[in-house]
C-alpha positions as CSV (number, residue, x, y, z in Angstrom):
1,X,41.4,58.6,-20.5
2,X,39.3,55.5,-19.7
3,X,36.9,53.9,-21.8
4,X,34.0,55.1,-19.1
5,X,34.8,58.8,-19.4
6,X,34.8,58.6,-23.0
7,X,31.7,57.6,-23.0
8,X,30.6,59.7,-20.4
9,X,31.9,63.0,-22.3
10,X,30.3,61.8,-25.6
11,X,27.1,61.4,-23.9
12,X,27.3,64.5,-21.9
13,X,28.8,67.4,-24.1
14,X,28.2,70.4,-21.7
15,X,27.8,71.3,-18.2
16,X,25.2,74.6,-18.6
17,X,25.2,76.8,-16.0
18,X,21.3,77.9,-16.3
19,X,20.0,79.9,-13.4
20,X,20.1,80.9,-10.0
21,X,17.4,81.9,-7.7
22,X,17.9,84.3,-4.1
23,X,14.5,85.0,-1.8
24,X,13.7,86.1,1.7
25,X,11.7,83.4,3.4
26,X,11.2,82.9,7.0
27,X,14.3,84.9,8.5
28,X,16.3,82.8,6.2
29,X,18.0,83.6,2.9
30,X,17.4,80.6,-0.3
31,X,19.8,80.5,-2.5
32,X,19.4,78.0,-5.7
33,X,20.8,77.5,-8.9
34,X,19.9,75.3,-12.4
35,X,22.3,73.4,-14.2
36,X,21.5,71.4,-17.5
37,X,23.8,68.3,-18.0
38,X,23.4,67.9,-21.4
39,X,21.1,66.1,-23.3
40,X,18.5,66.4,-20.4
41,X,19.9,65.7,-16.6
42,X,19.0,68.5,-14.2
43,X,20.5,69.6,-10.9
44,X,19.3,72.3,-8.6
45,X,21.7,72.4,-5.2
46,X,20.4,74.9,-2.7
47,X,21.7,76.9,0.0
48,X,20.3,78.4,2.9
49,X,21.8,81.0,5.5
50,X,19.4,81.2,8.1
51,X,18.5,83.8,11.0
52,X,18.9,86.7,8.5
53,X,16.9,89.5,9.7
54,X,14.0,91.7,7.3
55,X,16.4,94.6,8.2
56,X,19.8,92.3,7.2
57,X,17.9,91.7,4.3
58,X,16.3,95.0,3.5
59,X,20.0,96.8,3.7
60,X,21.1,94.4,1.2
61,X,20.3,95.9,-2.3
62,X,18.9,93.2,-5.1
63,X,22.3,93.4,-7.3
64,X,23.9,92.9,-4.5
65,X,22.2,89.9,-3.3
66,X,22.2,88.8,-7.2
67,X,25.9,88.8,-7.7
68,X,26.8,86.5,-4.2
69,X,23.7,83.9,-5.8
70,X,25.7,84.0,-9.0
71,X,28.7,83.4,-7.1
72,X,27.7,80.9,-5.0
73,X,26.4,78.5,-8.0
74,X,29.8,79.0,-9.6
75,X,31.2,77.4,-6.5
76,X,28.9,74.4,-7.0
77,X,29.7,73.7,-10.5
78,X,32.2,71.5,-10.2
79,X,30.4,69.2,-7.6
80,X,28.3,68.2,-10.5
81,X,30.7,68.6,-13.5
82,X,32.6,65.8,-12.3
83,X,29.8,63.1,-13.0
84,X,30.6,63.2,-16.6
85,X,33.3,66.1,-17.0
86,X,31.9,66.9,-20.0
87,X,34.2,69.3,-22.5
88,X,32.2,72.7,-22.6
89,X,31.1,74.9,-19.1
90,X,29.0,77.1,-20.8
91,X,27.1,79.8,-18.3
92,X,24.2,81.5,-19.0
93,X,23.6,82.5,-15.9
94,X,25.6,85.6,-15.7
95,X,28.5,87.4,-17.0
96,X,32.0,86.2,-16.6
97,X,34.9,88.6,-18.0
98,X,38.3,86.8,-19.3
99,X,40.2,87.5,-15.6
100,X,37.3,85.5,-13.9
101,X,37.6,82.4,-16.6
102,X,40.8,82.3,-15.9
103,X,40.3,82.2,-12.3
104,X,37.2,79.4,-12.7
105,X,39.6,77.7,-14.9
106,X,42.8,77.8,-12.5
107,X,40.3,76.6,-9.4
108,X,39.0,73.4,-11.6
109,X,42.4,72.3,-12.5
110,X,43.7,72.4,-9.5
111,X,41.2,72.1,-7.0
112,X,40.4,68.8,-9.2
113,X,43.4,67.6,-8.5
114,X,43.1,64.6,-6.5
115,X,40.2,63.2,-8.5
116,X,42.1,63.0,-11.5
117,X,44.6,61.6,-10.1
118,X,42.1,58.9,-8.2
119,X,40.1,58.4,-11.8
120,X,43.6,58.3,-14.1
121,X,42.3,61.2,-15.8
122,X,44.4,63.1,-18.1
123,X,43.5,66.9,-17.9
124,X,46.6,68.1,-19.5
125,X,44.6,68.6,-23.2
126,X,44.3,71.4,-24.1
127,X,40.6,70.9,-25.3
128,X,40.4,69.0,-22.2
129,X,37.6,71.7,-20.8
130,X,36.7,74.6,-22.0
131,X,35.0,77.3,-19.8
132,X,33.0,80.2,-21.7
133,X,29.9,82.6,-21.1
134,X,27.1,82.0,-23.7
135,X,26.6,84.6,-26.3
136,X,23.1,85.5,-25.4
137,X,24.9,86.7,-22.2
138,X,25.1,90.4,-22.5
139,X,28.2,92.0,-20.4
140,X,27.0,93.3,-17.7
141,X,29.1,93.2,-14.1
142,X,26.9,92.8,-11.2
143,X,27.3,94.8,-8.7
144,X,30.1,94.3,-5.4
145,X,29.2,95.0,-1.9
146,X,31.1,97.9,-0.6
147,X,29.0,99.1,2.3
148,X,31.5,100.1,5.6
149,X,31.1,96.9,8.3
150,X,32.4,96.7,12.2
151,X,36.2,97.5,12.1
152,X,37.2,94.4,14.6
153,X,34.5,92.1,14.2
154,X,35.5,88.6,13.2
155,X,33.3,85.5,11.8
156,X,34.8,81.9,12.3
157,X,33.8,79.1,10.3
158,X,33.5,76.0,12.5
159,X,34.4,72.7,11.8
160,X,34.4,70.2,14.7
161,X,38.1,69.9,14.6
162,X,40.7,71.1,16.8
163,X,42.3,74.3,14.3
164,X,38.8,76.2,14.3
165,X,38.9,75.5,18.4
166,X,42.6,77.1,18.1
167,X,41.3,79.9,16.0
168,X,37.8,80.6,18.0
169,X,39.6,80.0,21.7
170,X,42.7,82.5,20.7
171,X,40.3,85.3,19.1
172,X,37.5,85.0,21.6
173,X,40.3,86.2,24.3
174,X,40.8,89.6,22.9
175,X,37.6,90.1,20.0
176,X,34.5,91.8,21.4
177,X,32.2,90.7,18.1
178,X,33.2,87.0,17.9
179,X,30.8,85.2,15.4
180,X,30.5,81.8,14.1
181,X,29.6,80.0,10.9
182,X,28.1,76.7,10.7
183,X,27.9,75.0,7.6
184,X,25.7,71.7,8.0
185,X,26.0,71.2,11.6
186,X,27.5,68.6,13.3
187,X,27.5,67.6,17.0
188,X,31.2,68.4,17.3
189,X,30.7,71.7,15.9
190,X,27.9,72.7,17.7
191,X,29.8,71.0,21.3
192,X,32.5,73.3,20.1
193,X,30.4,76.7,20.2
194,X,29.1,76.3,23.0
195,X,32.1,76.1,24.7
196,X,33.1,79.2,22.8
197,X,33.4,82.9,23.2
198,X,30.9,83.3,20.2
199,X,28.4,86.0,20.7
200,X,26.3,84.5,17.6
201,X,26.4,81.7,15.4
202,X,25.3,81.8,12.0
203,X,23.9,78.6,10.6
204,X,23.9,77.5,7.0
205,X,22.7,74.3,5.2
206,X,23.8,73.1,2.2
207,X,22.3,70.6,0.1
208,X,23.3,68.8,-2.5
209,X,21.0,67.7,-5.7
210,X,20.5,64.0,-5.0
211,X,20.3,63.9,-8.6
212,X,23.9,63.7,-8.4
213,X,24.0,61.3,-5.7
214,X,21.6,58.6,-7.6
215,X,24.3,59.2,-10.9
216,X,26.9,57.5,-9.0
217,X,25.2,54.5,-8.0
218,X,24.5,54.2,-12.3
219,X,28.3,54.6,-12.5
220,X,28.8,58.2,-13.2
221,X,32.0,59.4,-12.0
222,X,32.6,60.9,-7.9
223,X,35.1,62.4,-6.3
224,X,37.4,64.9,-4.4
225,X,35.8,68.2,-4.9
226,X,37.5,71.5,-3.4
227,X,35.2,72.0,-0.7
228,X,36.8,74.7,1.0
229,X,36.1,77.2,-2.2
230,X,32.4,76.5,-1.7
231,X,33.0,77.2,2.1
232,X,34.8,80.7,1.1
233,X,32.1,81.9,-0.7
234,X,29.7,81.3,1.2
235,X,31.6,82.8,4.3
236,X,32.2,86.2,2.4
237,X,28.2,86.2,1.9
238,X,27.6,85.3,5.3
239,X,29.9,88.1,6.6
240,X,28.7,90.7,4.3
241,X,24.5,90.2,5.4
242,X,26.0,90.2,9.3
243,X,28.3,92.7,9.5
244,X,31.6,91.0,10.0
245,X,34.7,93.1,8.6
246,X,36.8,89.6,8.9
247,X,36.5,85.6,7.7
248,X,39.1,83.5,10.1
249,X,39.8,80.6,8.4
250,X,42.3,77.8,10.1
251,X,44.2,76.6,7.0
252,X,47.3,76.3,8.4
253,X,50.7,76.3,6.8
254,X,50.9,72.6,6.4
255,X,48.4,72.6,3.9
256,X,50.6,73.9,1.0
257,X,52.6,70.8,0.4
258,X,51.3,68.3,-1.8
259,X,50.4,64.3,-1.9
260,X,51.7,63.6,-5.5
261,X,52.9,64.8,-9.2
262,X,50.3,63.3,-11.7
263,X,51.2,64.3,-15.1
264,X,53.2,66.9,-14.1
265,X,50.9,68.8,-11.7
266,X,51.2,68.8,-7.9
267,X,48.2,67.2,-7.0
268,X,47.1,68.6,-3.0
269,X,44.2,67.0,-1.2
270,X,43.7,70.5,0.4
271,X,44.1,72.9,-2.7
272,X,41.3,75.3,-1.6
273,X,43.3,75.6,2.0
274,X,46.4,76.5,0.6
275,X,48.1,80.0,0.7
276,X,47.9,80.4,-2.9
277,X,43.8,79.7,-3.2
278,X,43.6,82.3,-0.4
279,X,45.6,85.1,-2.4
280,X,43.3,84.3,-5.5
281,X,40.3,84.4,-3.6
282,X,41.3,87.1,-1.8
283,X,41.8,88.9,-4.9
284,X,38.6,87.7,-6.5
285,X,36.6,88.4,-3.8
286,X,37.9,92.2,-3.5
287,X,37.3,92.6,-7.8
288,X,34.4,91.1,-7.8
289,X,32.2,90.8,-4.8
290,X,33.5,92.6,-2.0
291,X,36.2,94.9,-0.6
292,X,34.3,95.6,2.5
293,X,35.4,91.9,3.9
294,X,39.1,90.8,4.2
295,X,39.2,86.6,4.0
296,X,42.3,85.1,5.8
297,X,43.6,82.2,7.5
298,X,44.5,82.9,11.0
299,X,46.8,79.9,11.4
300,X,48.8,80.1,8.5
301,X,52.3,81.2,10.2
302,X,52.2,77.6,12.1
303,X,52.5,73.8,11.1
304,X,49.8,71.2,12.4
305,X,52.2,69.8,15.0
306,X,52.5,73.8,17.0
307,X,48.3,74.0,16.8
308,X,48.5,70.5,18.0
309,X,50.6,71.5,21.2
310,X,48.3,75.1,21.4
311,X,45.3,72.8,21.2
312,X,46.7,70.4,24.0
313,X,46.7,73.4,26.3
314,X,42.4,74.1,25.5
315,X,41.6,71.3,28.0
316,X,37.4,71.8,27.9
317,X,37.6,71.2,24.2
318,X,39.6,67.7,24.6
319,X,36.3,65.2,24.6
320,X,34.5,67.3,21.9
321,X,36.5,68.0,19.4
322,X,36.5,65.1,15.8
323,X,38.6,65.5,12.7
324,X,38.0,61.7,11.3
325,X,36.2,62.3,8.5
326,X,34.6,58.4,8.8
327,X,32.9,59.0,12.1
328,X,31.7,62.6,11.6
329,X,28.1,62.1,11.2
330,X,28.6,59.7,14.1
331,X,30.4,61.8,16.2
332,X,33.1,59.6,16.8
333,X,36.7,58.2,15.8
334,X,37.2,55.2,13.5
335,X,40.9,54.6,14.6
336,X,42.0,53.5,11.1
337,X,42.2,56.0,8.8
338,X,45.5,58.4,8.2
339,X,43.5,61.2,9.9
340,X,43.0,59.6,13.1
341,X,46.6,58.4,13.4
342,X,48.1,61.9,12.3
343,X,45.8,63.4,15.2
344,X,46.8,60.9,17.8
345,X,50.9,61.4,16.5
346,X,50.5,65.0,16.6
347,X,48.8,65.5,19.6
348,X,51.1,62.6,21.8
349,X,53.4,64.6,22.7
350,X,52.0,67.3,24.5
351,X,49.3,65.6,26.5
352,X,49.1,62.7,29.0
353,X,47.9,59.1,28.6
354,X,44.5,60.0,30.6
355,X,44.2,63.4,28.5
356,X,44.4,61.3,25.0
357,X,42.6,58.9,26.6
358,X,39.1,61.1,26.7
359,X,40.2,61.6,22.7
360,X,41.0,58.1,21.7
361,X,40.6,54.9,23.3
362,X,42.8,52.8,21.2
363,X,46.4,52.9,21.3
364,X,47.0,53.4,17.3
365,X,50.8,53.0,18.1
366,X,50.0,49.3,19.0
367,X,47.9,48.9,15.8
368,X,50.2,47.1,13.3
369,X,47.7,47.4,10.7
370,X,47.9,51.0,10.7
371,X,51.7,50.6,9.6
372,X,51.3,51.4,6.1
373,X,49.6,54.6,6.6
374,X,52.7,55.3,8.9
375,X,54.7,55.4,6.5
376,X,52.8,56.8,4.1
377,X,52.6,60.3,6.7
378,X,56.1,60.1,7.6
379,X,57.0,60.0,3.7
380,X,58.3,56.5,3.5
381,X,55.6,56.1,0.9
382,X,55.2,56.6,-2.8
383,X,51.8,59.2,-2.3
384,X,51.1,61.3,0.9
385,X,47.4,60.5,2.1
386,X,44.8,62.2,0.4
387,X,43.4,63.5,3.8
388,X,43.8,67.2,5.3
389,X,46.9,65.6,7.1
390,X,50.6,68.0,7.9
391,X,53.9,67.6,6.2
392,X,56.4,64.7,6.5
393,X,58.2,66.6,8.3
394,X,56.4,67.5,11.1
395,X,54.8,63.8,10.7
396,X,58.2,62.5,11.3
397,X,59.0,64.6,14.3
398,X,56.3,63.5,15.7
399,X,56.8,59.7,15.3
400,X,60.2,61.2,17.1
401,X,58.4,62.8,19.8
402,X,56.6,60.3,20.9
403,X,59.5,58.0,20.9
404,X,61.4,60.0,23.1
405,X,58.1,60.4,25.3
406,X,58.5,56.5,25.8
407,X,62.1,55.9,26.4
408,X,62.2,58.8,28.8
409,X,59.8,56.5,30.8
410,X,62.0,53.8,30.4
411,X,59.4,51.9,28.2
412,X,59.6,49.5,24.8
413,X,58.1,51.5,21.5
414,X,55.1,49.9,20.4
415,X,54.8,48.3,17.0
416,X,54.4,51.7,14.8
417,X,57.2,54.0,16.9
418,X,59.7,51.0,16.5
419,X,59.0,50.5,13.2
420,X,59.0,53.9,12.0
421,X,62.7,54.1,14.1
422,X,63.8,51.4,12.4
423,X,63.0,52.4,8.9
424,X,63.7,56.4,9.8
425,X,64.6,57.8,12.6
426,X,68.0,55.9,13.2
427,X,69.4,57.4,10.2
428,X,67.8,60.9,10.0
429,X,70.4,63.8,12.0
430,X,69.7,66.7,13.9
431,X,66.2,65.2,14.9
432,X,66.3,67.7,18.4
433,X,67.5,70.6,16.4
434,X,64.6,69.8,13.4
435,X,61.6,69.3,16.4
436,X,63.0,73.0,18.1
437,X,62.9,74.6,14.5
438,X,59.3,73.3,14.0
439,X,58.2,74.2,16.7
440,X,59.5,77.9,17.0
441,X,59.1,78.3,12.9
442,X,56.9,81.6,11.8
443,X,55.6,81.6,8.3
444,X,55.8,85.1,7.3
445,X,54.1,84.0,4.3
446,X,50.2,84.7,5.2
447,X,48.0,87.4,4.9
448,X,46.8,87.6,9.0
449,X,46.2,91.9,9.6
450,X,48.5,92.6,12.1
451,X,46.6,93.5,15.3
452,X,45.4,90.0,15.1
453,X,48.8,88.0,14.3
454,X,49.7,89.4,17.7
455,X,47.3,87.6,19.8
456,X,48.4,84.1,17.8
457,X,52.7,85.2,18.2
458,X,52.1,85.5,22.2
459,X,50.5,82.4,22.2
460,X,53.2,80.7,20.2
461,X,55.9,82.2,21.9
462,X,54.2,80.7,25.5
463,X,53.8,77.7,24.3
464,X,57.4,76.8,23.1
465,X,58.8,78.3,26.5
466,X,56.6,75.9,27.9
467,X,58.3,73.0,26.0
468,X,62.4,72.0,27.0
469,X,62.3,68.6,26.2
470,X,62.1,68.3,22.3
């Protein structure tokens, strides 16, 4: 450990887990909580889902509404226990049995991952952190939501980016009760539900303690946090106060493979996306808040590169869409970081210079700076980039697809394609074969309910007929 957390952990002891607050105000619902940085820093994040109605609210029982506000300022902790990570969670705000610890427990070690691994932290100690319920805490379960909801209505969390758009467009053609969820706005998201087949959106804000933000100017410690566990709890409290049997996520399959090993963990930028933080949550969620609403990620069967060639179909959605993560509050695309290039690799192939164009207007293949982050997606690199990015794999058969794209037109590669050929392609076999496989492949691993996996399968299966030149 560095000198700075050691200081930082003697100085800050425990993260206390004080309070939480829920209240009807305005047609919206407040949710708060109190944590005590010890010896005396407080932080009180808020969120707010708004447009709830007095009978939304009135059919929702106090316990009820009690145990998702507990809830959703467990899913906060860890935004502010990384300033110091202090050695002791304690909570006093509820009551935590020894399955749910372990569950707290298994989401901070891994969902922490990458800021470890940024920071050179050692979390392998076993005294490293210790998570426990204060003994003034008297064991009490709060009480799980298990009123019946709409059988075939479906709430999609929207992004901005072009999965949700796969998710929302490929639903909204067969759903009836189509809702969305938008967590702190942005113009992309809002461009992208308009365009949509939603019959209501549901808007939530969350803010964070600038508390927090003023400790990392003093030189407090910041970070990765696993934002997509936040997002799942609050999506499963959404759905139960609108009556939505089903949260669509659009983790896809590529989100299981990891950037590095750091003392022995596999440390993955998009933890909370994976397939095994959906099972545990999953799981959690049907124990301990909820078994009226199943939470699943609708594009978990495919890889980024098949949503990129579904998404290259969904023309109206081309000039709206943003995944850089830079130029979101902007609405636009830096051009330099791994998330643009992966977005312009993956979408290349299936969409023509004047369609990318409306996307991007740089040619990234030209950009020899962006070289090294080249090679870092098409694993010619010691660490994957810590961005929500697809596998080498598919990386690298896209770097091939969009070279064959240029020779069948008879033209040179540009600087990245050739040097990415150079270093890779020549000498890796079967490259038609591997690009076919990807592009029919089916993960069977994923917990989609069947009469919705069918509407995703057709669209697959039409798309690769489609495709005869890989």
């Amino acid at each position: 450990m560095t000198q700075q957390l050691d200081m930082l952990r003697r100085r800050h002891p425990k993260l206390i887990y004080k309070q939480y607050t829920v209240d009807y105000l305005a047609d919206a619902v407040h949710f708060s909580a109190e944590f005590l940085l010890l010896p005396n820093i407080v932080f009180r994040p808020k969120t707010i889902i708004q447009g709830v109605s007095e009978e939304q609210w009135a059919a929702m029982s106090p316990e009820v509404m009690n145990n998702f506000a507990f809830h959703l300022g467990m899913a906060e902790i860890l935004s502010y226990w990384k300033a110091a990570c202090p050695s002791e969670i304690v909570i006093e705000a509820g009551y935590l049995d020894e399955y749910q610890l372990a569950w707290w427990h298994k989401l901070l070690i891994n969902g922490m991952g990458e800021f470890f691994y940024q920071n050179q932290i050692d979390f392998t100690a076993p005294d490293f952190v210790r998570l426990y319920v204060s003994e003034q805490v008297t064991p009490s379960p709060l009480l799980r939501f298990d009123n019946p909801l709409e059988s075939n209505s479906v709430l999609v969390p929207i992004g901005g980016g072009k999965d949700s758009i796969v998710t929302v467009e490929t639903l909204g053609e067969h759903i009836q009760t189509l809702g969305t969820l938008a967590l702190n706005t942005t113009q992309a998201t809002e461009d992208t539900i308009q365009r949509s087949k939603s019959s209501r959106t549901i808007y939530v804000k969350r803010t964070i303690d600038p508390t927090l933000l003023g400790l990392n100017q003093q030189g407090y410690l910041n970070g990765h946090t696993p934002f997509s566990s936040v997002l799942a709890f609050i999506a499963i409290t959404c759905a139960a106060l609108f009556n939505y049997r089903y949260v669509a996520l659009s983790n896809e399959r590529s989100s299981n493979e990891g950037n590095q090993v750091f003392h022995g963990h596999v440390v993955n930028h998009q933890y909370s996306k994976t397939y095994q933080f959906e099972v545990d949550f999953q799981q959690y969620a049907t124990r301990y808040l909820t078994a009226s609403v199943k939470y699943f990620s609708y594009l978990r069967p495919l890889y980024e590169l098949q949503i990129a060639a579904l998404f290259a179909q969904m023309k109206p959605y081309h000039s709206i869409f943003r995944s850089c993560n830079v130029g979101q509050k902007d609405n636009t695309w830096c051009h330099s970081c791994p998330k643009c290039l992966f977005v312009y690799t993956i979408l290349y192939p299936f969409m023509s210079e004047a369609e990318l164009g409306l996307v991007f207007n740089h040619d990234l293949f030209a950009r020899s700076d962006l070289l090294p982050i080249a090679r870092e997606l098409a694993g010619l690199a010691d660490v994957k980039p810590f961005e929500c990015v697809g596998t080498h794999e598919e990386s690298l058969i896209a770097f091939y697809l969009a070279a064959q794209k240029y020779r069948q037109r008879g033209q040179n590669l540009p600087i990245i394609l050739q040097a990415i050929y150079d270093e890779a392609l020549i000498h890796a076999a079967d490259l038609p074969a591997r690009a076919q496989a990807l592009l029919h492949a089916w993960n069977e691993e994923h917990a989609v309910p069947e009469h919705l996996e069918k509407y995703l399968r057709q669209k697959l299966n039409t798309m690769v007929e489609q495709i005869t030149w890989a």
